[in-house]
SEVEXMI-530973 format. One record per residue (C-alpha): residue number from 1; z, y, x. Coordinates in Angstrom, 3 decimals, m for minus. Example, Ala and Ser with C-alpha at 12.3 -4.5 7.8 and 13.67 -1.06 7.14 Angstrom:
2
<atom pos="1" c3="7.800" c2="m4.500" c1="12.300"/>
<atom pos="2" c3="7.140" c2="m1.060" c1="13.670"/>
END
This chain:
219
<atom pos="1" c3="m3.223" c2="m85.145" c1="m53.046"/>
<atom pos="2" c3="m6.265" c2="m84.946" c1="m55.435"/>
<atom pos="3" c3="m5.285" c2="m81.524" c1="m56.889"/>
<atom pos="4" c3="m7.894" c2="m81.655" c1="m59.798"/>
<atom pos="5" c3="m6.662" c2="m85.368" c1="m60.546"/>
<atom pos="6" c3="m3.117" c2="m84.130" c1="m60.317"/>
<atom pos="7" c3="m4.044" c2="m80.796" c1="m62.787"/>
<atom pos="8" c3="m6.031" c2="m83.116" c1="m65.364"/>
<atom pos="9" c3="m2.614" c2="m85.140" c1="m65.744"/>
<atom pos="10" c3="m3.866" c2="m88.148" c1="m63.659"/>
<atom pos="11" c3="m1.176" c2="m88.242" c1="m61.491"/>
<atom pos="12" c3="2.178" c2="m87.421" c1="m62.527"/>
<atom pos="13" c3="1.148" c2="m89.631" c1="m66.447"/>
<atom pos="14" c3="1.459" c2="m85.072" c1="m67.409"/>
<atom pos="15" c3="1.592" c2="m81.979" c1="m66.384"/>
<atom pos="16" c3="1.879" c2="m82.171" c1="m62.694"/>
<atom pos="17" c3="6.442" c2="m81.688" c1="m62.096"/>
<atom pos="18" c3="5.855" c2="m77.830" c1="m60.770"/>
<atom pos="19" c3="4.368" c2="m76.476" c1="m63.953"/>
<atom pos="20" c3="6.947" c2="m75.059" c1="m65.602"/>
<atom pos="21" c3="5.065" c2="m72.931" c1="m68.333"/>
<atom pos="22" c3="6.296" c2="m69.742" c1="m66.493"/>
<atom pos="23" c3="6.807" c2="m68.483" c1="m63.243"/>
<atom pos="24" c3="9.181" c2="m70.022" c1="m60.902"/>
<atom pos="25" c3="12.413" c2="m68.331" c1="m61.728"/>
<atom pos="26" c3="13.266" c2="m66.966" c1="m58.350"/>
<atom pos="27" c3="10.075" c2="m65.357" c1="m58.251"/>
<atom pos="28" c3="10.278" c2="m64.154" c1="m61.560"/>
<atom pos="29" c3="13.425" c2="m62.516" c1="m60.804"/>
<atom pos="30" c3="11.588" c2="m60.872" c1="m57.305"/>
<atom pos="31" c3="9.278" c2="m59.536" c1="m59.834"/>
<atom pos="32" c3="11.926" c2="m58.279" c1="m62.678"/>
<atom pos="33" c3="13.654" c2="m56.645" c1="m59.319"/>
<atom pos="34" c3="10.685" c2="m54.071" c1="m58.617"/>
<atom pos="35" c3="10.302" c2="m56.168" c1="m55.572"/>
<atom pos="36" c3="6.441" c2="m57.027" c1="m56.235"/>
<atom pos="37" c3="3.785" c2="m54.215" c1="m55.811"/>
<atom pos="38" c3="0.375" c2="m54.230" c1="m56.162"/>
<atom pos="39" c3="m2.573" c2="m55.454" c1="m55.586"/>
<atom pos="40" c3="m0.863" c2="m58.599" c1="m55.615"/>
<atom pos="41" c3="m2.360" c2="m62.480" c1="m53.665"/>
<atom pos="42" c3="m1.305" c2="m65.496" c1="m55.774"/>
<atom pos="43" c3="m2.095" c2="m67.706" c1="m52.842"/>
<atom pos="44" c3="m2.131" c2="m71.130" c1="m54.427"/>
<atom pos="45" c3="m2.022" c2="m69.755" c1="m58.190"/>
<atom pos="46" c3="m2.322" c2="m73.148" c1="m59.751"/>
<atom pos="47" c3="m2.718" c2="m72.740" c1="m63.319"/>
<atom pos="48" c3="m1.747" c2="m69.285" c1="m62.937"/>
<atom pos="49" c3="1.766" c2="m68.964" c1="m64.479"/>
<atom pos="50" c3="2.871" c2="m66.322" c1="m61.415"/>
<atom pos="51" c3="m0.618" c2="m64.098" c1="m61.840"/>
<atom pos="52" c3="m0.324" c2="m63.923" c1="m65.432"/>
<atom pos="53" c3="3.385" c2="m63.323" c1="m66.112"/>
<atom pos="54" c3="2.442" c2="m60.144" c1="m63.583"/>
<atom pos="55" c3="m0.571" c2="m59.055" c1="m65.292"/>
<atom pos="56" c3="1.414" c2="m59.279" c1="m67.763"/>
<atom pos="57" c3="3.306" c2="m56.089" c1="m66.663"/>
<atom pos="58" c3="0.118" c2="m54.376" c1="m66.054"/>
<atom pos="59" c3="0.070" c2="m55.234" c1="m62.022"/>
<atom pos="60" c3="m3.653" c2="m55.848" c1="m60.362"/>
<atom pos="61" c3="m3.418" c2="m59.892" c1="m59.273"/>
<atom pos="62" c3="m6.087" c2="m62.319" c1="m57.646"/>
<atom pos="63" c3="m5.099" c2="m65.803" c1="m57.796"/>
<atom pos="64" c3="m6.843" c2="m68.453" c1="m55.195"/>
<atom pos="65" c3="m6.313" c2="m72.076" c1="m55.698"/>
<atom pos="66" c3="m8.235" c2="m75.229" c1="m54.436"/>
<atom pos="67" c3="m8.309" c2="m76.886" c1="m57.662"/>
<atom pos="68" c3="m11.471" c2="m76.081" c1="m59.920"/>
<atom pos="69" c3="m9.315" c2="m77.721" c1="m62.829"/>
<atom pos="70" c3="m6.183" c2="m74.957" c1="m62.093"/>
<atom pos="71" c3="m8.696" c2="m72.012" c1="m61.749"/>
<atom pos="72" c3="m10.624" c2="m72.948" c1="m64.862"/>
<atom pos="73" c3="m7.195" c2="m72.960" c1="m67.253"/>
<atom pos="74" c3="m5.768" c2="m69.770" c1="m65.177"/>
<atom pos="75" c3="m8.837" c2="m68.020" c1="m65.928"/>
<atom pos="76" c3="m9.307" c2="m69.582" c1="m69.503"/>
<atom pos="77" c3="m5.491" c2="m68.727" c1="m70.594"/>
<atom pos="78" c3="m6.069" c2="m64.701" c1="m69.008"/>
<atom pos="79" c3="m8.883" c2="m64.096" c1="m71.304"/>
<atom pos="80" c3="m7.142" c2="m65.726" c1="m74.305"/>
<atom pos="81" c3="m4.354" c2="m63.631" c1="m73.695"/>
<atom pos="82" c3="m6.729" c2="m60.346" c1="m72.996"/>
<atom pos="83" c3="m5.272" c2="m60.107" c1="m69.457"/>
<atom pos="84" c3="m8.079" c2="m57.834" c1="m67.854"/>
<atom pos="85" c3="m5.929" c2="m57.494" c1="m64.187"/>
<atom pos="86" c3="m5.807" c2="m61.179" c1="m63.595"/>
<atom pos="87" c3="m8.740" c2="m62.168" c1="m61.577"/>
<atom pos="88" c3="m8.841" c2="m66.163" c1="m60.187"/>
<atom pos="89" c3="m10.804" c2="m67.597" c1="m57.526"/>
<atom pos="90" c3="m11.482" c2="m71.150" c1="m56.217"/>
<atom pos="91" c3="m11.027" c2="m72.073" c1="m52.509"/>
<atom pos="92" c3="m9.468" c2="m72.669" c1="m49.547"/>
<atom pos="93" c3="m7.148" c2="m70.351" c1="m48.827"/>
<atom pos="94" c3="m7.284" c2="m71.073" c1="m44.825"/>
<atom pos="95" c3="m10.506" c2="m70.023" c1="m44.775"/>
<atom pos="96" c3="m9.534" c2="m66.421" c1="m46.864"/>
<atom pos="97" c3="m11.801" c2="m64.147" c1="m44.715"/>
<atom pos="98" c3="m14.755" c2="m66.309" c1="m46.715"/>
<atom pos="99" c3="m13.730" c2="m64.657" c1="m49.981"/>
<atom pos="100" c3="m15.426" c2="m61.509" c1="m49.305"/>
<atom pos="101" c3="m12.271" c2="m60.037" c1="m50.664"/>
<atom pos="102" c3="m12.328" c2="m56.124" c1="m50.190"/>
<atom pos="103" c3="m9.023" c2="m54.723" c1="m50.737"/>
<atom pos="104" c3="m6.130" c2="m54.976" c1="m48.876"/>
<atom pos="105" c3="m3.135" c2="m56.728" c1="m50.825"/>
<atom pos="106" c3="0.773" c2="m55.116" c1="m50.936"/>
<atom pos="107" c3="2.415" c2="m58.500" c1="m52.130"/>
<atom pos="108" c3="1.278" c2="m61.662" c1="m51.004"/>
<atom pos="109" c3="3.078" c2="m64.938" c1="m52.909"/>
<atom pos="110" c3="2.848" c2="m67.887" c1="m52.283"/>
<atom pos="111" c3="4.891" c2="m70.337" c1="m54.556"/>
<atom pos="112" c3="5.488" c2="m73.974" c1="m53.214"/>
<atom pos="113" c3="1.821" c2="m73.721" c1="m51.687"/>
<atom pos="114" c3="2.849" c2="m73.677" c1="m48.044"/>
<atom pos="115" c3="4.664" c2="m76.938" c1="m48.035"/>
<atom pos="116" c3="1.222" c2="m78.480" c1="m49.709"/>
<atom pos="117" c3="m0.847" c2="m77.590" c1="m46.656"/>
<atom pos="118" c3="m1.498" c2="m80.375" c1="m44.054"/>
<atom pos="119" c3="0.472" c2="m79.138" c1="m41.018"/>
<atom pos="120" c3="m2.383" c2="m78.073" c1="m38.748"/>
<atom pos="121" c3="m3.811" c2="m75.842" c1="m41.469"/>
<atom pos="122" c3="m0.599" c2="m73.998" c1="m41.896"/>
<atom pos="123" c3="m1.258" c2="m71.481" c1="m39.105"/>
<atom pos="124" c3="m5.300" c2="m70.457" c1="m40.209"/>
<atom pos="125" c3="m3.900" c2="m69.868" c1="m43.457"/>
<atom pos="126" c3="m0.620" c2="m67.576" c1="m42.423"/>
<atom pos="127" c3="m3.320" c2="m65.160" c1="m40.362"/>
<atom pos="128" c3="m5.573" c2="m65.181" c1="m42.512"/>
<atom pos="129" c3="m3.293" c2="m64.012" c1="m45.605"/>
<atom pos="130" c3="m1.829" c2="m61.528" c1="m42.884"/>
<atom pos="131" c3="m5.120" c2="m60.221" c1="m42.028"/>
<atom pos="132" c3="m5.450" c2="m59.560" c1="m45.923"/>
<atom pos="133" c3="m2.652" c2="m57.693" c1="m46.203"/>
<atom pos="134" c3="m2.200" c2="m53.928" c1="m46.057"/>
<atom pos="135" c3="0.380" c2="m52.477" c1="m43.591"/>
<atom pos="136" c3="3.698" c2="m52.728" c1="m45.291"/>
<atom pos="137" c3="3.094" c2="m55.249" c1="m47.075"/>
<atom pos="138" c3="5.396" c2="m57.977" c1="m48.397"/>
<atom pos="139" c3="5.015" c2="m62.140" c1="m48.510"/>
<atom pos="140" c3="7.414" c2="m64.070" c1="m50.718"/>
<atom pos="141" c3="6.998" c2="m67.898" c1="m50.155"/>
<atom pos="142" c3="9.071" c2="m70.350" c1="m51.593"/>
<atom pos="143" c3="8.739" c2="m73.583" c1="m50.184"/>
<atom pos="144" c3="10.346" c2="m77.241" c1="m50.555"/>
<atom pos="145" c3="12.915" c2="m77.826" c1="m47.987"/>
<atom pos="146" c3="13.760" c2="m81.156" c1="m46.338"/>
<atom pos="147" c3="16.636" c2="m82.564" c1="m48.969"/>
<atom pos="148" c3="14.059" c2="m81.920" c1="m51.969"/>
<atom pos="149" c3="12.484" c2="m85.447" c1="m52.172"/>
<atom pos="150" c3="14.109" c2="m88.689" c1="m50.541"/>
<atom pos="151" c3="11.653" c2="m90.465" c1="m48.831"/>
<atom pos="152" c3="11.417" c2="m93.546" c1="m51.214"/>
<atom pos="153" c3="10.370" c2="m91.454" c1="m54.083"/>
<atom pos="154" c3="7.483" c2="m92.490" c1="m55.860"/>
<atom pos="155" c3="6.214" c2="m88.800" c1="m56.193"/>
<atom pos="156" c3="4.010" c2="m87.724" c1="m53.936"/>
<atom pos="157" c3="5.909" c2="m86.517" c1="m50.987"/>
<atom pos="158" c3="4.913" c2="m82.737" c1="m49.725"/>
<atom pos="159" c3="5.502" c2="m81.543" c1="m45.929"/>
<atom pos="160" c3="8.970" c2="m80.313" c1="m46.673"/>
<atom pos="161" c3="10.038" c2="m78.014" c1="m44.219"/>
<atom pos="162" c3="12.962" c2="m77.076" c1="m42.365"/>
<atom pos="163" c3="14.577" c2="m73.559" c1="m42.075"/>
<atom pos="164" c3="13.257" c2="m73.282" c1="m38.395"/>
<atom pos="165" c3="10.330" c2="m75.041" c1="m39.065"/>
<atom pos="166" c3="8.849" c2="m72.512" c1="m41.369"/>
<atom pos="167" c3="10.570" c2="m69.250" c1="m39.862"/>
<atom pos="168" c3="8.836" c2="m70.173" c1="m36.507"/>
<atom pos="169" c3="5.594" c2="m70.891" c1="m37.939"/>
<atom pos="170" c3="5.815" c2="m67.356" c1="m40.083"/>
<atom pos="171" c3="6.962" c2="m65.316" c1="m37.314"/>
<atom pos="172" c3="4.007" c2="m65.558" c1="m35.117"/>
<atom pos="173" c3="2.458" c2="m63.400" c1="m37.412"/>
<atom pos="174" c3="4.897" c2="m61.732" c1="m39.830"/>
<atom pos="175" c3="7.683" c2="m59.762" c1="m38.801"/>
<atom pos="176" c3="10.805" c2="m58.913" c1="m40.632"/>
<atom pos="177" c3="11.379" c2="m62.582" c1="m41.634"/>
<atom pos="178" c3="14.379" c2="m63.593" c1="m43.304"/>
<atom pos="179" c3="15.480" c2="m67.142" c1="m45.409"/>
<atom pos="180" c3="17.919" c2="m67.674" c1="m48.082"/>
<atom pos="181" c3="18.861" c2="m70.980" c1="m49.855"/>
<atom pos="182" c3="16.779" c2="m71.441" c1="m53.333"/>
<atom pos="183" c3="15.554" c2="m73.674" c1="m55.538"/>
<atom pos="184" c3="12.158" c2="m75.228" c1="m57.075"/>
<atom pos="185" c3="12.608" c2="m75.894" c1="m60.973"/>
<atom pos="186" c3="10.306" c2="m79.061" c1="m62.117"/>
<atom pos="187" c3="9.416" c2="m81.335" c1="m64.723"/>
<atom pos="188" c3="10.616" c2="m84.838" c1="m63.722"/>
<atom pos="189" c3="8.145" c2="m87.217" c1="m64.577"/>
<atom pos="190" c3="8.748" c2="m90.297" c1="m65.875"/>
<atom pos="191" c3="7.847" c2="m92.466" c1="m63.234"/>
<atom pos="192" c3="9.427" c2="m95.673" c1="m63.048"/>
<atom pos="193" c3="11.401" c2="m96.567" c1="m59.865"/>
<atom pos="194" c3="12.292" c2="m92.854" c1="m59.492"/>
<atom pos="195" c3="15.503" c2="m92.339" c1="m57.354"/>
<atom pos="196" c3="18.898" c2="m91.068" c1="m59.512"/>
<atom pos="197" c3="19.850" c2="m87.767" c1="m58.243"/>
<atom pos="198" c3="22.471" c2="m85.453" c1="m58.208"/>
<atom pos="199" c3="20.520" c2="m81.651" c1="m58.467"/>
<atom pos="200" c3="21.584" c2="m79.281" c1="m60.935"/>
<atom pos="201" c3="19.577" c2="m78.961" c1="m64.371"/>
<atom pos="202" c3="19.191" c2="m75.801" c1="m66.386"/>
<atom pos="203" c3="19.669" c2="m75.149" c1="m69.949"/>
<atom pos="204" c3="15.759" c2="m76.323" c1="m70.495"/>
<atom pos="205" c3="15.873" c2="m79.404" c1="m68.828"/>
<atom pos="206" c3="14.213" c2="m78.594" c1="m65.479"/>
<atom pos="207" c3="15.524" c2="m80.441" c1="m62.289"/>
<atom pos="208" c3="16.188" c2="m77.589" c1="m59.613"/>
<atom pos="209" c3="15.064" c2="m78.945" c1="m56.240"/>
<atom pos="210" c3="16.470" c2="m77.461" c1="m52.867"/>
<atom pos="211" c3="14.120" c2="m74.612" c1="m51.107"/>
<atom pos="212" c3="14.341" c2="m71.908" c1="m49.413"/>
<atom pos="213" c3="12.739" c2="m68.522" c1="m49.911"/>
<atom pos="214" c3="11.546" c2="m66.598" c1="m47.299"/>
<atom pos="215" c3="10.574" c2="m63.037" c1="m46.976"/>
<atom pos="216" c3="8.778" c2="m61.465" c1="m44.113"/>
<atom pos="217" c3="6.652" c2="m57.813" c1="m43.636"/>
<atom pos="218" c3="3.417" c2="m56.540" c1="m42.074"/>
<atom pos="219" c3="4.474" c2="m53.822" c1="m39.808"/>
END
């Protein structure tokens, strides 16, 4: 996908489906559980809903995204909002050791990123967000799981995973790693020719796709 095209509203005729205005609420409610601590990786911040909402709460957060648009309104929408612990960078995140990043991180999220990676990037990027984590430390990633999108949507389709697809791939270099069912809320677009479905919608109107999350540890 053409991230920038996608974050410029060139895609999706809006906002691209996953930006919600706020963080994702299963993260949210990691973070409202004193589950997050910092420093803190937004690894795929896109327009920087998770970093802020944490900064927010006075945590240390560097979020890396490979759209220049996403960075540029993360970054824009911290200093509006005098957010002086949310820091945003633009780049690849499988080539993280590039960053020149000097401290070790305690939480690492990553929030529908992993599923957006081409498949033969996905291991580069898990070591290298392990090799910028400090011992201890946790990773939250919430990723689309096979039953989110049927294969004749007009949407962009992402690699959806499956449960043993993405445990395997985490576990050669997490430990600790554990799934549970969850859910992605979007934005629907209006896109003619998309499919009826059947997945449940909260009180403000957001679809909630299937996902799981998955939690693993540096030890």
């Amino acid at each position: 996908m053409d991230w920038d095209a996608a974050y410029r509203h060139e895609i999706f005729m809006g906002p691209p489906p996953w930006n919600i205005g706020a963080p994702q609420p299963e993260i949210l409610a990691l973070i409202e559980a004193g589950e997050v601590t910092g420093p803190v990786l937004d690894a795929g911040c896109g327009v920087g809903d998770v970093a802020l909402a944490l900064a927010d709460r006075g945590y240390d957060v560097i979020g890396i995204d490979l759209s220049t648009v996403a960075v540029s309104e993360a970054a824009a929408a911290a200093s509006e909002r005098g957010l002086t612990t949310a820091h945003f960078r633009q780049g690849d995140l499988r080539h993280l050791g590039e960053f020149g990043l000097t401290e070790k991180f305690n939480t690492i999220i990553d929030c529908t990123l992993f599923h957006s990676l081409p498949i033969d990037a996905r291991d580069d990027y898990l070591r290298g967000i392990h090799e910028a984590a400090a011992d201890g430390a946790a990773l939250f990633l919430l990723v689309f799981t096979k039953d989110a999108l049927p294969a004749d949507s007009p949407c962009p389709i992402p690699n959806q995973v499956t449960e043993a697809e993405v445990r395997d791939a985490v576990a050669k270099h997490w430990s600790e790693v554990t799934t549970q069912p969850s859910f992605v809320a979007v934005k629907l677009p209006d896109i003619p020719g998309l499919p009826p479905h059947n997945f449940p919608i909260d009180e403000a109107g957001r679809v909630h796709l299937p996902a799981l999350l998955l939690t693993a540890r540096k030890v």
